[in-house]
C-alpha positions in Angstrom: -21.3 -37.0 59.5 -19.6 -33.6 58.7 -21.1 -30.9 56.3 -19.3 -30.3 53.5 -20.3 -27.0 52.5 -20.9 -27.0 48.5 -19.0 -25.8 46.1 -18.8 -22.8 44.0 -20.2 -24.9 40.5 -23.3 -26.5 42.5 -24.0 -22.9 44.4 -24.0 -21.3 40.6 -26.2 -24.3 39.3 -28.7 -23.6 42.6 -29.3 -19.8 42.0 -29.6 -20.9 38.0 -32.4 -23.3 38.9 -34.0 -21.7 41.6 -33.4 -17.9 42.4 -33.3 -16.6 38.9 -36.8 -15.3 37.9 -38.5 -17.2 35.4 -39.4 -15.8 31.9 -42.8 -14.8 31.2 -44.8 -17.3 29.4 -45.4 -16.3 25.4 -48.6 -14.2 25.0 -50.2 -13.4 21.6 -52.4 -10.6 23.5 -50.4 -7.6 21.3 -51.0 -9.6 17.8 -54.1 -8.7 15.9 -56.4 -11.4 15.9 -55.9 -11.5 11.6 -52.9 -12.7 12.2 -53.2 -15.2 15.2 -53.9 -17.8 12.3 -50.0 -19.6 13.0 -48.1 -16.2 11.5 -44.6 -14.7 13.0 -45.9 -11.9 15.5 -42.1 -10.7 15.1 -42.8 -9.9 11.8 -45.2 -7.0 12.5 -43.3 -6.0 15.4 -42.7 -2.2 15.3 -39.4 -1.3 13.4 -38.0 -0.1 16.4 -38.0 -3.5 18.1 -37.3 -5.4 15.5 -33.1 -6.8 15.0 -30.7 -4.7 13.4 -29.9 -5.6 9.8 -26.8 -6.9 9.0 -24.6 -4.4 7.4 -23.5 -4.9 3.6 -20.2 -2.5 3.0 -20.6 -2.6 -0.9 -24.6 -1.0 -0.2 -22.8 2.6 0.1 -20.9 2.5 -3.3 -22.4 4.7 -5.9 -23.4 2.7 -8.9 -20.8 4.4 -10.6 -17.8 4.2 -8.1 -15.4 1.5 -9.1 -15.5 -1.7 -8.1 -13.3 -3.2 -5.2 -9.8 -3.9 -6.4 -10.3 -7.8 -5.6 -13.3 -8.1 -8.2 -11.4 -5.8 -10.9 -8.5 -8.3 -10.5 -11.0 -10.9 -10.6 -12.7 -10.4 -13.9 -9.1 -9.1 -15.6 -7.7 -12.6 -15.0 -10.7 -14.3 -16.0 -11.0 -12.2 -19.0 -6.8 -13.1 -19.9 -7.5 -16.4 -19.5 -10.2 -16.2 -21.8 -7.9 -15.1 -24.2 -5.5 -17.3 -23.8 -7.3 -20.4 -24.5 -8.5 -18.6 -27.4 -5.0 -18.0 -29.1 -4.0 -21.5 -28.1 -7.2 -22.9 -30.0 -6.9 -20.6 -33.2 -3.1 -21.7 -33.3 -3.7 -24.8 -32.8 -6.3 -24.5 -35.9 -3.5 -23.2 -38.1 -2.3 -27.0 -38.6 -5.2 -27.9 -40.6 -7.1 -24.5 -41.5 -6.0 -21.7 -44.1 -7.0 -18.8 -42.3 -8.9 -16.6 -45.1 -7.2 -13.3 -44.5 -4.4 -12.0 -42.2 -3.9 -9.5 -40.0 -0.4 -8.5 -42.4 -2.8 -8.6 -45.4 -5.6 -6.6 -43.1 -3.4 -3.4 -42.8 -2.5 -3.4 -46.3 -4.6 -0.3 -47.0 -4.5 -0.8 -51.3 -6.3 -4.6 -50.6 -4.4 -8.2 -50.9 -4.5 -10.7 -53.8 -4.1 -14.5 -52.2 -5.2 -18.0 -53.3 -3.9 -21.1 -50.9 -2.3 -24.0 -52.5 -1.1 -27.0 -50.8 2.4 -27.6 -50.3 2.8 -30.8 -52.7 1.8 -28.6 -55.5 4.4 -26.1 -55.3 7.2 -26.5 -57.3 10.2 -27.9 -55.4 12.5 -25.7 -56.9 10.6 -22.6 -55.2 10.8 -24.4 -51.7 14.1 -25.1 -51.7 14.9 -21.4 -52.8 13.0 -20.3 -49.9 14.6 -22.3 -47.2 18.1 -21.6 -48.7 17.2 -17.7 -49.0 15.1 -17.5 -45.9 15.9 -20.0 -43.3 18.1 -22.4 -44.2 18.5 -24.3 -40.4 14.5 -24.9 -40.6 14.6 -28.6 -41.3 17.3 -28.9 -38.6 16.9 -26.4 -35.8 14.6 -27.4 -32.6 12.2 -24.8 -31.8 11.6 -21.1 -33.5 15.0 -19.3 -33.6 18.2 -19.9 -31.9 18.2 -18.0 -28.2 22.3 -16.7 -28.8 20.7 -15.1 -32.4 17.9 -13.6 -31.3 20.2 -11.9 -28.4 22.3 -10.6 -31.3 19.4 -9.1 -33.6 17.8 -7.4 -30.5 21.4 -5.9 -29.7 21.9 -4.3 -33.3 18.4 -3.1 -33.2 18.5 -1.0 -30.4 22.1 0.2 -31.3 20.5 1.1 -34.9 22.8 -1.2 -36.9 21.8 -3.7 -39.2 20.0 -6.8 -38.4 23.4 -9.8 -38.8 20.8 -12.6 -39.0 17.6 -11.8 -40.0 13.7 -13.8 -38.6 13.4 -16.9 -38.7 10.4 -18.4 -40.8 8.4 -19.3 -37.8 9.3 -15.6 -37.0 7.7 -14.4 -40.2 5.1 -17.0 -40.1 3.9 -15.2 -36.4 4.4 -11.4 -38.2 2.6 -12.3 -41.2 -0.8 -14.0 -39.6 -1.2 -11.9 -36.4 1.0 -8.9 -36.5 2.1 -5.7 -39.2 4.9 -3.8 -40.7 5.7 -2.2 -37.3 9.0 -2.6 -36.8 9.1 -1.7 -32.8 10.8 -3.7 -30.3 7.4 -4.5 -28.5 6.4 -5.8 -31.9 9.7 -8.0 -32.2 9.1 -9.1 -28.5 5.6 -10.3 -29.4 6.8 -12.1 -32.4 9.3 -14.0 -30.7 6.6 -14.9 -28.4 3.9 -16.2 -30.9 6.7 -17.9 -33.2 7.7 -19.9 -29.9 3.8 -21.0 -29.6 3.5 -21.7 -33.5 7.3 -24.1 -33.0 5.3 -25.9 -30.4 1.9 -26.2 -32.1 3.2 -26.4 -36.0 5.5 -29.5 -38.0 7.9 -27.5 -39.9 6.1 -28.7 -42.8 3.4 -26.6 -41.7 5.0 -23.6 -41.4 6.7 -23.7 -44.6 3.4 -23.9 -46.2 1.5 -21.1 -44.1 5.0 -18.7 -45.5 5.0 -19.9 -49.0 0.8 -19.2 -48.7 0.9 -16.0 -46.6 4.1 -14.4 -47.6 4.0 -11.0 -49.8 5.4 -10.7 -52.7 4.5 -7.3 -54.2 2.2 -4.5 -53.1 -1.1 -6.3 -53.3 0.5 -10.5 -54.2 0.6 -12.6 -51.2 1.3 -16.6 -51.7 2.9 -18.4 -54.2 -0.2 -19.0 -56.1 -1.4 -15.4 -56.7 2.8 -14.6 -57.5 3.4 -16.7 -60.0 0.4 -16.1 -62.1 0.7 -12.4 -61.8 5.0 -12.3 -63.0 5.0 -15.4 -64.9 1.9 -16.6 -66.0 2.8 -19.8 -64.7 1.3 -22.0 -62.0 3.0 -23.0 -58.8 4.5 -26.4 -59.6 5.7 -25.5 -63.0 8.1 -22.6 -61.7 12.0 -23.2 -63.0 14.9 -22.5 -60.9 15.2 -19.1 -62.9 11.8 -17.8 -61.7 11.5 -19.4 -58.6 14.4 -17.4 -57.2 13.4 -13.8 -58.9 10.2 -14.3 -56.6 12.1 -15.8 -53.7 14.4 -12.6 -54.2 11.2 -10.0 -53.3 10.6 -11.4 -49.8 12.9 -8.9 -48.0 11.2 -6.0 -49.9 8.0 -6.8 -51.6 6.6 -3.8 -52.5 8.6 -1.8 -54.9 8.4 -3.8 -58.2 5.2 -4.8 -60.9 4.2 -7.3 -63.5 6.5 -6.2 -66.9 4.5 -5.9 -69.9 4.3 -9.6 -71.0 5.8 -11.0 -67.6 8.4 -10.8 -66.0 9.6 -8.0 -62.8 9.8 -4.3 -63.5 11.5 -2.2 -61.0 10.6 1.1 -62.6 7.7 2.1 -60.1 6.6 5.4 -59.0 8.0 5.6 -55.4 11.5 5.4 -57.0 12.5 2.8 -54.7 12.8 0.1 -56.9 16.1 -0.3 -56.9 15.9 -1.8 -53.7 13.4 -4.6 -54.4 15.9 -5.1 -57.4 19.0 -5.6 -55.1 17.6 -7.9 -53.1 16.6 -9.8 -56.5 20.2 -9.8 -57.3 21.1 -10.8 -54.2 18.9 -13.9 -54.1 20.0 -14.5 -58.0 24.0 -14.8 -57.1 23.5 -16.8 -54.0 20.7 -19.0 -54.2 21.4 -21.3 -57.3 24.7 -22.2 -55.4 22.8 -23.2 -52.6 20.7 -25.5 -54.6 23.3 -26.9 -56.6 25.3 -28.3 -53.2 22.1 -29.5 -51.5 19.6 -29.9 -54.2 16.2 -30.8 -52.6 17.3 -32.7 -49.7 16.2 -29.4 -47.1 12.8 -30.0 -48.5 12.6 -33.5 -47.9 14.1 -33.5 -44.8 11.0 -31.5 -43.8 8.7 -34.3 -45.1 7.8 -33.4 -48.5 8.7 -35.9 -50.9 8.6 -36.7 -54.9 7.7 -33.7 -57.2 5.2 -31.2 -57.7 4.4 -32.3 -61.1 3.7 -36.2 -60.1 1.1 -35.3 -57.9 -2.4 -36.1 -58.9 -4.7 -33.0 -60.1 -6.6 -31.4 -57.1 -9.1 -28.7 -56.8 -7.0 -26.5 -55.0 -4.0 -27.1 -57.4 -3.9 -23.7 -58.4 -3.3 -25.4 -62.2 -5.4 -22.3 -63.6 -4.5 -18.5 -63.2 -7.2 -17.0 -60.4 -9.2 -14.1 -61.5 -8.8 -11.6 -59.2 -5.0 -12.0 -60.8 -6.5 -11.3 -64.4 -8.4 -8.9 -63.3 -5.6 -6.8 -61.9 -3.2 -7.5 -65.0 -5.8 -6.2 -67.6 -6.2 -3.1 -65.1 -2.5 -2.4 -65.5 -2.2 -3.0 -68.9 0.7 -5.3 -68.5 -0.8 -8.6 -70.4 
């Protein structure tokens, strides 16, 4: 029979399994007899024999070195996210809550007088007043302003000319809870922003009565409540066409006018700029009543609010009796 010399794998296997030395069997000779007991010897092997530790790169940052870019980014989206959900859930909120202050009434450095009222007890002439003067597509338009308008307002704005249009409610609904009087184009971006998230969250009916709650209507009067105490000694569901639209008529400028000596508006305050409060009054007074002779209530109901103020059953909250904080600032100006 012919040799057949092996191959190159078997001669590799051979000199594997029978020239290479063998290893010397494990001895415990070197380990102190303490520690013969079932312990590691490697452990108390000297630290030049022992492996070398794997390397951490963030051991040589100083403890005050900034972090690595990746964790910075890390914790900033976590901490915008974080923020996020909480807008969404205090937004959200505003459907059935009545937030107790503002950050409009916040800034207000000489304080803010405000009482919430629900919407069925405010006088439907003073509702309709405010959607005619303020914003009369609300009942009608889908979402917080029209996109072709807001183009328009942000053009005249940075060319210095005057606003054509004017916000939206859900624009000053945005303004009045979370922002100020700043009237920047960062601050106008942002409120488009937040009156989009309020469009989404809010009915209409619901932002008509956060405005009608939240709006200002002289220096220290915010809501409907607090204003017609302070000029007409009158609640909220009792206010005629007359009076409704004198109030309606300070939105635009708000804090140039007082109470008159037995009711009423007086323009004659000390910054001299009354007569601008009092042309916007005017204004309101030869355009308004029109309004609401050609469409009566029918804006108001189309928003959902139906029958009058004054058929609605007595509530707490009814605002039916003058709050004090308004008495207490009428006796301080003498104007009783």
């Amino acid at each position: 029979m012919a040799h057949v010399p092996p191959d190159r794998r078997t001669l590799t296997r051979r000199w594997r399994m029978t020239d290479r030395p063998a290893a010397p069997p494990p001895t415990r000779s070197d380990v102190p007899d303490r520690y013969a007991a079932g312990d590691d010897p490697y452990r108390y092997a000297p630290e030049e024999e022992r492996p070398a530790r794997r390397h951490r790169p963030d051991e040589d940052r100083r403890p005050d070195a900034p972090r690595p870019p990746r964790r910075l980014a890390r914790r900033l989206g976590t901490g915008l996210a974080a923020v996020v959900v909480v807008q969404a859930l205090v937004v959200l909120s505003l459907q059935w809550i009545d937030p107790p202050t503002t950050a409009f009434m916040a800034a207000n450095p000489a304080g803010a007088l405000q009482q919430s009222v629900p919407i069925e007890h405010v006088s439907r002439n003073f509702l309709a007043a405010v959607v005619a003067h303020e914003d009369a597509e609300l009942p009608y338009r889908s979402g917080a302003f029209a996109w072709d308008e807001l183009w328009d307002r942000a053009q005249a704005h940075l060319a210095g000319e005057e606003d054509p249009t004017g916000s939206t409610i859900p624009q000053q609904v945005a303004k009045n809870l979370f922002l100020n009087q700043e009237m920047s184009a960062w601050r106008k971006a942002v409120e488009a922003g937040l009156s989009v998230e309020l469009s989404f969250a809010l009915s209409d009916r619901r932002m008509l009565e956060l405005y009608v709650n939240y709006a200002q209507f002289g220096p220290t009067i915010y809501g409907v409540c607090a204003a017609s105490w302070y000029y007409f000694d009158t609640p909220p569901q009792e206010l005629p066409v007359e009076q409704a639209v004198q109030i309606v008529g300070l939105l635009p400028s708000p804090g140039h006018v007082r109470r008159a000596p037995g009711g009423g508006l007086d323009f004659d305050v000390e910054d001299g700029l009354g007569w601008l409060s009092r042309s916007h009054v005017v204004n309101a007074q030869n355009r308004v009543p029109g309004h609401l002779d050609r469409l009566g209530f029918q804006p108001v109901e189309d928003l959902g609010i139906e029958g009058l103020a004054a058929d609605q059953p007595p509530a707490d909250d009814d605002c039916s009796t003058r709050p004090q904080e308004v008495a207490d600032l009428i006796a301080a100006e003498g104007s009783a």
